[in-house]
mmCIF file as gemmi writes it, N, C-alpha and C atoms, coordinates in Angstrom:
data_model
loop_
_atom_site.group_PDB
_atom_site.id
_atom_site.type_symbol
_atom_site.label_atom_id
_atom_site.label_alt_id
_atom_site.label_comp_id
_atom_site.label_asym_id
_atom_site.label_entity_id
_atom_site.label_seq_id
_atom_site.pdbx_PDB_ins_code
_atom_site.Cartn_x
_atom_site.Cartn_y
_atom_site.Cartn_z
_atom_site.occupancy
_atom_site.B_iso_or_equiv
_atom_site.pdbx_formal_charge
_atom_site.auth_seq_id
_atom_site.auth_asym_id
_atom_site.pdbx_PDB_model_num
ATOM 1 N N . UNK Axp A 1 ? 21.164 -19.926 3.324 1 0 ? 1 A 1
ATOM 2 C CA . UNK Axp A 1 ? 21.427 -20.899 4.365 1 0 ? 1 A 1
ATOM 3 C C . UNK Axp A 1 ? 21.818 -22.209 3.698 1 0 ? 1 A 1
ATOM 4 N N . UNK Axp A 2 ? 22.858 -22.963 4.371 1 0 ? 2 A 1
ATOM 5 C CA . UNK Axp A 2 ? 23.108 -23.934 3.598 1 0 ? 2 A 1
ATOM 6 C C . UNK Axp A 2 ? 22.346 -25.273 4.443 1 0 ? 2 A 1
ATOM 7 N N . UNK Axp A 3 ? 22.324 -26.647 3.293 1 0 ? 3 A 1
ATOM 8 C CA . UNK Axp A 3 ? 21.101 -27.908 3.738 1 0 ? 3 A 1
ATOM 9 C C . UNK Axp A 3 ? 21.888 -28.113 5.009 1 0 ? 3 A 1
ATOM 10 N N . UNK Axp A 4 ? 23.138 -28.417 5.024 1 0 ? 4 A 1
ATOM 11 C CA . UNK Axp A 4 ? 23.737 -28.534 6.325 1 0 ? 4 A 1
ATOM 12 C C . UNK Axp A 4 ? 23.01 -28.236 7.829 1 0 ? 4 A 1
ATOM 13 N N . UNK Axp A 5 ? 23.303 -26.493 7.569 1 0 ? 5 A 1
ATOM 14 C CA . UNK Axp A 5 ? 23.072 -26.009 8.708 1 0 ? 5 A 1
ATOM 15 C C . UNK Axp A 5 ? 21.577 -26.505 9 1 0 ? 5 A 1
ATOM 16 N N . UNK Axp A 6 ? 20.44 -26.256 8.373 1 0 ? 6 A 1
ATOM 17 C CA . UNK Axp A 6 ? 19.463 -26.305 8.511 1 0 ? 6 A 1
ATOM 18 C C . UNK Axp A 6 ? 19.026 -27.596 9.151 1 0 ? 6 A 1
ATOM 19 N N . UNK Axp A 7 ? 19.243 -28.674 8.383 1 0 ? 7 A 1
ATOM 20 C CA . UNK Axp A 7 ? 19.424 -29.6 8.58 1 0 ? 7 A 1
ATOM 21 C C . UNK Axp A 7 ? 19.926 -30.21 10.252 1 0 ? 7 A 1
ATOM 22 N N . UNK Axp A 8 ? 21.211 -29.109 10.538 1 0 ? 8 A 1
ATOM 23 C CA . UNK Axp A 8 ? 21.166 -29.525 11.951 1 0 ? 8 A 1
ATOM 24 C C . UNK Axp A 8 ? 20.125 -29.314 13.291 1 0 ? 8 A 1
ATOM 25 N N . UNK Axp A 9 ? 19.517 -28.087 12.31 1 0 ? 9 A 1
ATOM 26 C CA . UNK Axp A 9 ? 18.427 -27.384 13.063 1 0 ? 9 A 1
ATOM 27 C C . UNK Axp A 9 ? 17.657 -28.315 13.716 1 0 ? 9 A 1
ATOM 28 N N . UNK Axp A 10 ? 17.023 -28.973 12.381 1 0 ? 10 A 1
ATOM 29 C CA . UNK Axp A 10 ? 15.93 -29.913 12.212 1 0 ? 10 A 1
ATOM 30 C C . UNK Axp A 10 ? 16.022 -30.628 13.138 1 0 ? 10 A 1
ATOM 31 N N . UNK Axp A 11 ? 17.12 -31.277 13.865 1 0 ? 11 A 1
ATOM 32 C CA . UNK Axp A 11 ? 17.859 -32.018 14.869 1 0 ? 11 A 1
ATOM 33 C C . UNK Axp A 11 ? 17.208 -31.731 15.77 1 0 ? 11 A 1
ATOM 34 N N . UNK Axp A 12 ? 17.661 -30.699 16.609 1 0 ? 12 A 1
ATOM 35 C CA . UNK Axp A 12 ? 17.175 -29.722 17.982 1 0 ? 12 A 1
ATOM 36 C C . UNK Axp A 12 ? 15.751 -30.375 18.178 1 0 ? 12 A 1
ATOM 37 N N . UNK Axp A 13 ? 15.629 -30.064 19.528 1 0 ? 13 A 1
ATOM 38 C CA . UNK Axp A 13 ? 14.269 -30.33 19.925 1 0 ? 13 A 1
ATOM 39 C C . UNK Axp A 13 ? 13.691 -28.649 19.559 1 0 ? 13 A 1
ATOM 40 N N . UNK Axp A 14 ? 12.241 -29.102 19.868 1 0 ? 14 A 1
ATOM 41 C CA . UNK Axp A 14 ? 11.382 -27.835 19.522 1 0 ? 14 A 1
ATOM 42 C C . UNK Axp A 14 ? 11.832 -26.641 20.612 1 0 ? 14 A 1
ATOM 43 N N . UNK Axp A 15 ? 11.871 -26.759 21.789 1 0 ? 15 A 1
ATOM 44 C CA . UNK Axp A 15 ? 12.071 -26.105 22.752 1 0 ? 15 A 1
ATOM 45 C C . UNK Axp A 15 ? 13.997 -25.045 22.602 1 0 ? 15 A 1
ATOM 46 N N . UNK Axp A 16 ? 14.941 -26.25 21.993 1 0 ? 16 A 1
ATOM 47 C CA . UNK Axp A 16 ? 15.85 -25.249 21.506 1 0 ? 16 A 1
ATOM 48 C C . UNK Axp A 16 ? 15.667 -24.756 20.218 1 0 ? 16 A 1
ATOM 49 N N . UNK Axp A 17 ? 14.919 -24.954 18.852 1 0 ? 17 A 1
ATOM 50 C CA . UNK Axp A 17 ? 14.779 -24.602 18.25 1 0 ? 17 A 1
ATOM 51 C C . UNK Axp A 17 ? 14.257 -23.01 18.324 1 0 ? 17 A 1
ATOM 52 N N . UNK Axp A 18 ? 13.519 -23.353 19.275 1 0 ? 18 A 1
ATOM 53 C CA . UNK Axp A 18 ? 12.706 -21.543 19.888 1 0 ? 18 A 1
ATOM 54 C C . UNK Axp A 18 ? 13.897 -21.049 20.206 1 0 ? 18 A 1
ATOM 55 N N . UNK Axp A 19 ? 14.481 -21.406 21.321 1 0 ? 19 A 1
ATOM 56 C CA . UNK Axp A 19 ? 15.613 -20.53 21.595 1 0 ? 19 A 1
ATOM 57 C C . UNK Axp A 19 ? 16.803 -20.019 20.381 1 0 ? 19 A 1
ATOM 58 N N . UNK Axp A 20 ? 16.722 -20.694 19.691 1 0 ? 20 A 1
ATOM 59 C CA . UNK Axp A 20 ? 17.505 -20.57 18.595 1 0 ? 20 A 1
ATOM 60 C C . UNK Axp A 20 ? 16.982 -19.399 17.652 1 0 ? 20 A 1
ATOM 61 N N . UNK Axp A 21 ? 15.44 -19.111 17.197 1 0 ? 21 A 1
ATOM 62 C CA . UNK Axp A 21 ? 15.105 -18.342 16.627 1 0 ? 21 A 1
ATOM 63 C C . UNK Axp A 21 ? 14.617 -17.012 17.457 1 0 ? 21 A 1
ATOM 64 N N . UNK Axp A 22 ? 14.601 -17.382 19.01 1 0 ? 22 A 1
ATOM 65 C CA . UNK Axp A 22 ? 14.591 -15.62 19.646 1 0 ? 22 A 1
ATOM 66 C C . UNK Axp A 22 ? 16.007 -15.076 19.392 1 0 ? 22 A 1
ATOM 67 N N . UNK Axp A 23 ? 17.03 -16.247 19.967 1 0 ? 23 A 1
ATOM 68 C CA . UNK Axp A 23 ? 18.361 -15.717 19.691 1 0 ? 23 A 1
ATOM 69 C C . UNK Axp A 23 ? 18.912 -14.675 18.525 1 0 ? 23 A 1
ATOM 70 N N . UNK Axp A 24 ? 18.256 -15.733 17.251 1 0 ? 24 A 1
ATOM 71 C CA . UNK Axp A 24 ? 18.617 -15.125 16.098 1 0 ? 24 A 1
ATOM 72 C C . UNK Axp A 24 ? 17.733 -13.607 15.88 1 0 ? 24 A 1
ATOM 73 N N . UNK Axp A 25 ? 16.457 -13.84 16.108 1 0 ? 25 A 1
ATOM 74 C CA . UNK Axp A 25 ? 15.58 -12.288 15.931 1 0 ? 25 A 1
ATOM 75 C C . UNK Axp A 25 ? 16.671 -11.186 17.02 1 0 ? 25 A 1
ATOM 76 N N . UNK Axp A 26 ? 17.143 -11.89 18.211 1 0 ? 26 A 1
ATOM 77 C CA . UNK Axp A 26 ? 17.837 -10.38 19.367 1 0 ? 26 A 1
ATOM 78 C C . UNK Axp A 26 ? 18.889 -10.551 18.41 1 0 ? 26 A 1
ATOM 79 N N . UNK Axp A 27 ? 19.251 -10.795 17.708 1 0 ? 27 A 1
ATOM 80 C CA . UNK Axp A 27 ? 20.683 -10.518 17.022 1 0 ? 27 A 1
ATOM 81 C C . UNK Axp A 27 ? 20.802 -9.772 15.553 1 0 ? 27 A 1
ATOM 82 N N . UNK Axp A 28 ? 19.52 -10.002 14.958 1 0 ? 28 A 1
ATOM 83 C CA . UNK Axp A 28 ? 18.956 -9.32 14.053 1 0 ? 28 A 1
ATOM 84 C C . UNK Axp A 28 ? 18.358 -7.458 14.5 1 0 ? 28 A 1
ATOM 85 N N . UNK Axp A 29 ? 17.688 -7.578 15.384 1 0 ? 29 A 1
ATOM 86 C CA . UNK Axp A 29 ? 17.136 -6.8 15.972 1 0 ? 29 A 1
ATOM 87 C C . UNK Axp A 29 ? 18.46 -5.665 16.551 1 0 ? 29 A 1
ATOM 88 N N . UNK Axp A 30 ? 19.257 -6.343 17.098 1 0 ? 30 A 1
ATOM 89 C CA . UNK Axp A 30 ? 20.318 -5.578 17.479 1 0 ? 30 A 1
ATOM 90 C C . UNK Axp A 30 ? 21.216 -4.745 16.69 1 0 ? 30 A 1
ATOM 91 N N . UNK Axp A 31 ? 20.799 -5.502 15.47 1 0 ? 31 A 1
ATOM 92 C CA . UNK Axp A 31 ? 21.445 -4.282 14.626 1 0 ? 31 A 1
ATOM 93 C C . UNK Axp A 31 ? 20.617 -3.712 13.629 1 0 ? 31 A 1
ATOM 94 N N . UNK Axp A 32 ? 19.422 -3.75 14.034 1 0 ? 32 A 1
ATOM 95 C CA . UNK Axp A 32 ? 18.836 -2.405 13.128 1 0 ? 32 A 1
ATOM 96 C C . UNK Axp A 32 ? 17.902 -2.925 11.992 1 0 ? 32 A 1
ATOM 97 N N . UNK Axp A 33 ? 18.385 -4.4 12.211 1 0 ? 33 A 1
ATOM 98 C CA . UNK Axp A 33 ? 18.3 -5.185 10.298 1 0 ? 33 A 1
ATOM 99 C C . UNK Axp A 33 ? 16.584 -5.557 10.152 1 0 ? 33 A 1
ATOM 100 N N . UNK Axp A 34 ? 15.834 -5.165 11.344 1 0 ? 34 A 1
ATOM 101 C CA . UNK Axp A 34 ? 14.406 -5.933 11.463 1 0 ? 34 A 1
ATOM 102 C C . UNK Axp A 34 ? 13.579 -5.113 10.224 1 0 ? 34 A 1
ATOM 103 N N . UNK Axp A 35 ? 13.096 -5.628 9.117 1 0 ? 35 A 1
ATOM 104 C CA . UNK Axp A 35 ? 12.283 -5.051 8.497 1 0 ? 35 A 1
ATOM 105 C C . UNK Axp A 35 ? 11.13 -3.886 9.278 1 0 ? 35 A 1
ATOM 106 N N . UNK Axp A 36 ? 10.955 -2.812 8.526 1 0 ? 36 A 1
ATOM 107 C CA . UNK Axp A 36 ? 8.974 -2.374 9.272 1 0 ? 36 A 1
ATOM 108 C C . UNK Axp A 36 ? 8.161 -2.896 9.008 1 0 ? 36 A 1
ATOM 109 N N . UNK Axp A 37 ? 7.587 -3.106 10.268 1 0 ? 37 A 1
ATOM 110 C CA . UNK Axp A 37 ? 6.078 -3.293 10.025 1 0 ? 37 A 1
ATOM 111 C C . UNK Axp A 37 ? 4.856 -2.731 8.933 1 0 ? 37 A 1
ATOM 112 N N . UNK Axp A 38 ? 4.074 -3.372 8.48 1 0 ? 38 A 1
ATOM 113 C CA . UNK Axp A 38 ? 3.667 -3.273 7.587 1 0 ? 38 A 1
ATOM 114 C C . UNK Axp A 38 ? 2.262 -2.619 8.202 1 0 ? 38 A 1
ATOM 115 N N . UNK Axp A 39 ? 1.469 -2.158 7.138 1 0 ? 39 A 1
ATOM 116 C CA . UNK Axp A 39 ? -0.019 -1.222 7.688 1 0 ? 39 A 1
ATOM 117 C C . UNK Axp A 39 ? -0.587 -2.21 8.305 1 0 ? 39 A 1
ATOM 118 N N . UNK Axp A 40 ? -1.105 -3.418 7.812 1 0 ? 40 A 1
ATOM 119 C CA . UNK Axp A 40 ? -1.179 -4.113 8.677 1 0 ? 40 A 1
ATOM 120 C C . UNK Axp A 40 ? -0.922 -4.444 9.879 1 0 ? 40 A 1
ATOM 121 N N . UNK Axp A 41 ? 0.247 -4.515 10.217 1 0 ? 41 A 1
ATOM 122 C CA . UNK Axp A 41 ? 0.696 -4.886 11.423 1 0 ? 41 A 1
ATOM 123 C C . UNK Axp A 41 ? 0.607 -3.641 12.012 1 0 ? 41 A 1
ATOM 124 N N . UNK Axp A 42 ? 0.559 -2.57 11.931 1 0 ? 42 A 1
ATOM 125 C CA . UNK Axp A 42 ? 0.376 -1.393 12.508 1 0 ? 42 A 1
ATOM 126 C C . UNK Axp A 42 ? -0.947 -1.37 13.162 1 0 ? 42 A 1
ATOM 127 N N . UNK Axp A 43 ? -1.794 -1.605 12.473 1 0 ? 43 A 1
ATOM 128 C CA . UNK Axp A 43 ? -3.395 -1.397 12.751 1 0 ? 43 A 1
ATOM 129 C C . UNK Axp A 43 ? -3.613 -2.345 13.468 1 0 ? 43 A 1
ATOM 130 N N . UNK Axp A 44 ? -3.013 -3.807 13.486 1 0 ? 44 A 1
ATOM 131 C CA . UNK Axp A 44 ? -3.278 -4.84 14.545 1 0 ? 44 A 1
ATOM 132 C C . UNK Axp A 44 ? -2.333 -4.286 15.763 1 0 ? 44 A 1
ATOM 133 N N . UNK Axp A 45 ? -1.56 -3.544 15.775 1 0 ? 45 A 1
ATOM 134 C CA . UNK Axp A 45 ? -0.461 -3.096 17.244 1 0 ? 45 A 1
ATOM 135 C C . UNK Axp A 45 ? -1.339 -1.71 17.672 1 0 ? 45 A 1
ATOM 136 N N . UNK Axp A 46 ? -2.044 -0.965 16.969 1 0 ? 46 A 1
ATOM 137 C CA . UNK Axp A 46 ? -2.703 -0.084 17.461 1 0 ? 46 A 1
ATOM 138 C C . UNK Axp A 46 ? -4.239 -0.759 18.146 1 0 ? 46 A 1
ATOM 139 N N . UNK Axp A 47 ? -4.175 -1.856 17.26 1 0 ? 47 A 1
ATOM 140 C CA . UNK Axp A 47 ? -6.008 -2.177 18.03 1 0 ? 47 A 1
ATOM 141 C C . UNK Axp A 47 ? -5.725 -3.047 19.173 1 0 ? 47 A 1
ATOM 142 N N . UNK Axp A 48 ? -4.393 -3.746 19.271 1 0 ? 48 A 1
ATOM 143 C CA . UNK Axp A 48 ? -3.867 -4.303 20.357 1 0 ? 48 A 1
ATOM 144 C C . UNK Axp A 48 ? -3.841 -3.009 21.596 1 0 ? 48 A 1
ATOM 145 N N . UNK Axp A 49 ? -2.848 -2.16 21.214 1 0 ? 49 A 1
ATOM 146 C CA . UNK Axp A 49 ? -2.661 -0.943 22.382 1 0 ? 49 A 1
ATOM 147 C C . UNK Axp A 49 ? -3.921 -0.598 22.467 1 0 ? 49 A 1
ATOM 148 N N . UNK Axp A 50 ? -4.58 -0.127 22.073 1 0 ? 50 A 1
ATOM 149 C CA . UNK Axp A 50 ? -6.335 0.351 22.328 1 0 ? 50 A 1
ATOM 150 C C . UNK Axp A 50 ? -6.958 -0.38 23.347 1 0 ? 50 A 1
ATOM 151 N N . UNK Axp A 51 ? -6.795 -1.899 23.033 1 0 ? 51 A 1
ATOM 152 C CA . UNK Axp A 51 ? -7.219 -2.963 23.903 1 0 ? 51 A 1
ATOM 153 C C . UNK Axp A 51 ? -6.429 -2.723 25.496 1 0 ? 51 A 1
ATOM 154 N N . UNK Axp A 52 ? -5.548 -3.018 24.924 1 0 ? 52 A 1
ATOM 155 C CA . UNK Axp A 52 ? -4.542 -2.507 26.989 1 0 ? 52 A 1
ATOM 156 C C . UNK Axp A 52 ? -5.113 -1.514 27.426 1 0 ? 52 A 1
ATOM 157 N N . UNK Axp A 53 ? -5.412 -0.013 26.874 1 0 ? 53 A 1
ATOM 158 C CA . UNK Axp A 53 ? -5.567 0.846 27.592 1 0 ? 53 A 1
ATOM 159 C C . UNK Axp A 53 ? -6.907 0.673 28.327 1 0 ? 53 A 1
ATOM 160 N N . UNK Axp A 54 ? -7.756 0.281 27.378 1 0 ? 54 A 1
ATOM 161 C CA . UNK Axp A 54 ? -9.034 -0.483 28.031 1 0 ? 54 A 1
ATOM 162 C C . UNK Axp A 54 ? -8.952 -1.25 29.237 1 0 ? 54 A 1
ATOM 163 N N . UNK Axp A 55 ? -8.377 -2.077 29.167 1 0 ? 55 A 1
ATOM 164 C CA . UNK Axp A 55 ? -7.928 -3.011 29.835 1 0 ? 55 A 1
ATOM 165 C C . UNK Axp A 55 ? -6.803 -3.747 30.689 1 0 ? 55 A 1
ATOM 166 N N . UNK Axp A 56 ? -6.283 -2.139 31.436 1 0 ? 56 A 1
ATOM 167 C CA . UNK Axp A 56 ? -4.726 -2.627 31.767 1 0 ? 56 A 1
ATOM 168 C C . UNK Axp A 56 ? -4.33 -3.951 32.561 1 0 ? 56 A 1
ATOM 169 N N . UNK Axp A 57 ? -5.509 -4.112 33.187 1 0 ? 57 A 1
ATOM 170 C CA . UNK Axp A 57 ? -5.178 -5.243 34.202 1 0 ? 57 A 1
ATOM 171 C C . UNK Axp A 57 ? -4.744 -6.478 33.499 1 0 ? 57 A 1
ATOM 172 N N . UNK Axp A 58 ? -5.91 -6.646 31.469 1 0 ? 58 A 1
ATOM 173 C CA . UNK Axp A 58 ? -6.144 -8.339 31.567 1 0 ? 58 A 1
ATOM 174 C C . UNK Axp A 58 ? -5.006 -8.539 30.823 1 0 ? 58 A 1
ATOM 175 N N . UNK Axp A 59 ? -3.846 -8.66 31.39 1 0 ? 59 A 1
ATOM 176 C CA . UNK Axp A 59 ? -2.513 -9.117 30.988 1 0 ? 59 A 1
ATOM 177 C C . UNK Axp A 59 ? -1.988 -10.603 31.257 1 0 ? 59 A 1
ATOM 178 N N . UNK Axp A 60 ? -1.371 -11.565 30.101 1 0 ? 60 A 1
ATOM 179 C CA . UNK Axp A 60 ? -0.75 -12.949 30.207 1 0 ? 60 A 1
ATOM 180 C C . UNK Axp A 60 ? 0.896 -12.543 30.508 1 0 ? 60 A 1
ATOM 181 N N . UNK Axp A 61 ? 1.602 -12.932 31.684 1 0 ? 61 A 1
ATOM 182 C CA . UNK Axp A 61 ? 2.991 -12.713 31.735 1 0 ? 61 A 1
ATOM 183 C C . UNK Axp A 61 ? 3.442 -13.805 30.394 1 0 ? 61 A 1
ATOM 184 N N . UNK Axp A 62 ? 4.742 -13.08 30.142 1 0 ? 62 A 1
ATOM 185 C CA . UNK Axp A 62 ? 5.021 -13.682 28.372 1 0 ? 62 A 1
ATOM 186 C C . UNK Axp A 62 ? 5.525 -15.199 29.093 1 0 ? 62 A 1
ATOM 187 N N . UNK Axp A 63 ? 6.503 -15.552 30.366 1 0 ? 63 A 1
ATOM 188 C CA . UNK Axp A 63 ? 6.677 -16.99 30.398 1 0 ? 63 A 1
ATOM 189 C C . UNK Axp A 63 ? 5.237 -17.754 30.472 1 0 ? 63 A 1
ATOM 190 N N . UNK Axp A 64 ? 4.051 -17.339 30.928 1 0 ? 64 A 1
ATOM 191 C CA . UNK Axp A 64 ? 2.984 -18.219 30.808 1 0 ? 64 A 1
ATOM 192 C C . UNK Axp A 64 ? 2.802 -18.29 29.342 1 0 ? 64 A 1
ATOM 193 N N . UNK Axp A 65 ? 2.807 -17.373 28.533 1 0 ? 65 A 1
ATOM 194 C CA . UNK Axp A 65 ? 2.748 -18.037 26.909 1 0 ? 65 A 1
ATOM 195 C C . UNK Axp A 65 ? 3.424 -18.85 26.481 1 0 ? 65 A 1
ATOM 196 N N . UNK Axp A 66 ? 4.356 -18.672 26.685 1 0 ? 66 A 1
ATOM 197 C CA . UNK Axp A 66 ? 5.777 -19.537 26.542 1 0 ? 66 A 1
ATOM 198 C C . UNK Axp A 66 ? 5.083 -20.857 26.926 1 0 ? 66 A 1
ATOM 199 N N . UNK Axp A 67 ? 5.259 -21.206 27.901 1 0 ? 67 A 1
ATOM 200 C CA . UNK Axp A 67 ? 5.137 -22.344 28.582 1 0 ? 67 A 1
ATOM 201 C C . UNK Axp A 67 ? 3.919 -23.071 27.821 1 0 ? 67 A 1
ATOM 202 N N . UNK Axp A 68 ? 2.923 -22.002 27.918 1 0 ? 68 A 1
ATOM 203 C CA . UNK Axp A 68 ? 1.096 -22.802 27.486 1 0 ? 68 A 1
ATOM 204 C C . UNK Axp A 68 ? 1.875 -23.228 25.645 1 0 ? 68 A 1
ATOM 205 N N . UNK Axp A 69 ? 2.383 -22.15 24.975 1 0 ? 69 A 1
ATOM 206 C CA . UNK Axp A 69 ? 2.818 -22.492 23.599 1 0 ? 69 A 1
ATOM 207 C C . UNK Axp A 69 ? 3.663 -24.128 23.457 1 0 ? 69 A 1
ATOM 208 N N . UNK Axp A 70 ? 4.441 -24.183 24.619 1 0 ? 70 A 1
ATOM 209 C CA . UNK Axp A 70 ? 5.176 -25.466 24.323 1 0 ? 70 A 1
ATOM 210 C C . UNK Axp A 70 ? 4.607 -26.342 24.699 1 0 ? 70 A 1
ATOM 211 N N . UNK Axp A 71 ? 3.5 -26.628 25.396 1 0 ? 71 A 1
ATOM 212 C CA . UNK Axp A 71 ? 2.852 -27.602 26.062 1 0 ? 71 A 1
ATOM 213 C C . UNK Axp A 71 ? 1.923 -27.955 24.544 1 0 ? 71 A 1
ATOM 214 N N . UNK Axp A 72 ? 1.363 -27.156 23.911 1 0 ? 72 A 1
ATOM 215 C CA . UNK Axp A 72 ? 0.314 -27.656 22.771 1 0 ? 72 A 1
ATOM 216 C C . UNK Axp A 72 ? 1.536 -27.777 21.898 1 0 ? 72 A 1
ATOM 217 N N . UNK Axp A 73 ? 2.328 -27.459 21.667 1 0 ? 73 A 1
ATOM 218 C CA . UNK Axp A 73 ? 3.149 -27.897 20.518 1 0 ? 73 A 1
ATOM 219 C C . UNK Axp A 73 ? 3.216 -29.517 20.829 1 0 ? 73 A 1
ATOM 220 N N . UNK Axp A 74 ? 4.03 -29.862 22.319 1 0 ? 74 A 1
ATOM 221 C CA . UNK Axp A 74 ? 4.585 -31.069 22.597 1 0 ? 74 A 1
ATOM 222 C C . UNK Axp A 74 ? 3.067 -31.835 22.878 1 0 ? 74 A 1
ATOM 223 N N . UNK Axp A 75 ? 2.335 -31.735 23.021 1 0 ? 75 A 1
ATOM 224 C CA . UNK Axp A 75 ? 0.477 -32.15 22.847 1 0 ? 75 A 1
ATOM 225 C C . UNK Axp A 75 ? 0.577 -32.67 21.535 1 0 ? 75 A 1
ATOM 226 N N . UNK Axp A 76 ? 0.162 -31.651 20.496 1 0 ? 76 A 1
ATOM 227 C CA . UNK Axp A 76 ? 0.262 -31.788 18.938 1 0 ? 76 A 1
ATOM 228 C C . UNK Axp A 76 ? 1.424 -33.018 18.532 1 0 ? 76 A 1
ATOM 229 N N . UNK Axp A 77 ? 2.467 -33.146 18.75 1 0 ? 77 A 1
ATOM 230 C CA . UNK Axp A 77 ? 3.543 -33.935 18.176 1 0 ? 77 A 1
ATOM 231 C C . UNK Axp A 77 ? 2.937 -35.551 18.668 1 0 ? 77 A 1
ATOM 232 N N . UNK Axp A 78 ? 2.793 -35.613 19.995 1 0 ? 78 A 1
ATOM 233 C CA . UNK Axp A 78 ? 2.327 -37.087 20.634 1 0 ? 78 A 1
ATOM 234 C C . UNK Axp A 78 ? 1.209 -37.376 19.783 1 0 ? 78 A 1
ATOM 235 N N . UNK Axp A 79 ? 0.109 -36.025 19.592 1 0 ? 79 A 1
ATOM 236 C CA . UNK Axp A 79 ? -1.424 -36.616 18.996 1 0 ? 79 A 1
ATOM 237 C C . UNK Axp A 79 ? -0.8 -37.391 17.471 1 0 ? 79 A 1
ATOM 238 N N . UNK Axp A 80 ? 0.05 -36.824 16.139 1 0 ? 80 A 1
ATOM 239 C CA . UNK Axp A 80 ? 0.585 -37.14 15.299 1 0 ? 80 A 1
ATOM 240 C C . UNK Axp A 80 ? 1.144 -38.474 15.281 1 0 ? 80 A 1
């Protein structure tokens, strides 16, 4: 990556910056290029699924993460 680009990144607010790096993961992702998961991450996605099946109901819709995630980010920046 060159200082440039990055650099313009740095620019962006936090909120397009996100959009910028889902963008880039669906575009990565789209072609195949996503590394595997590691044992690790396996055993945390299996003890995750274990947990749902337990528990189908106690589900967060992903825009409420979203949303709660940008609110403590933009929290965090004012406290600084």
């Amino acid at each position: 990556m060159t200082i440039p680009l990055l650099d313009q990144v740095r620019q962006l607010n936090v909120e397009d910056q996100l959009e910028l790096v889902e963008a880039l993961w669906n575009e990565i992702s789209s072609r195949n290029a996503a590394p595997p998961p590691t044992d690790a991450q396996i055993a945390e996605l299996d003890r995750r699924l274990a947990e749902h099946d337990a528990n189908p109901d106690d589900i967060v819709p992903w825009q409420q993460v979203k949303a709660e995630a940008l609110t403590s980010i933009k929290e965090s920046r004012i406290r600084e």
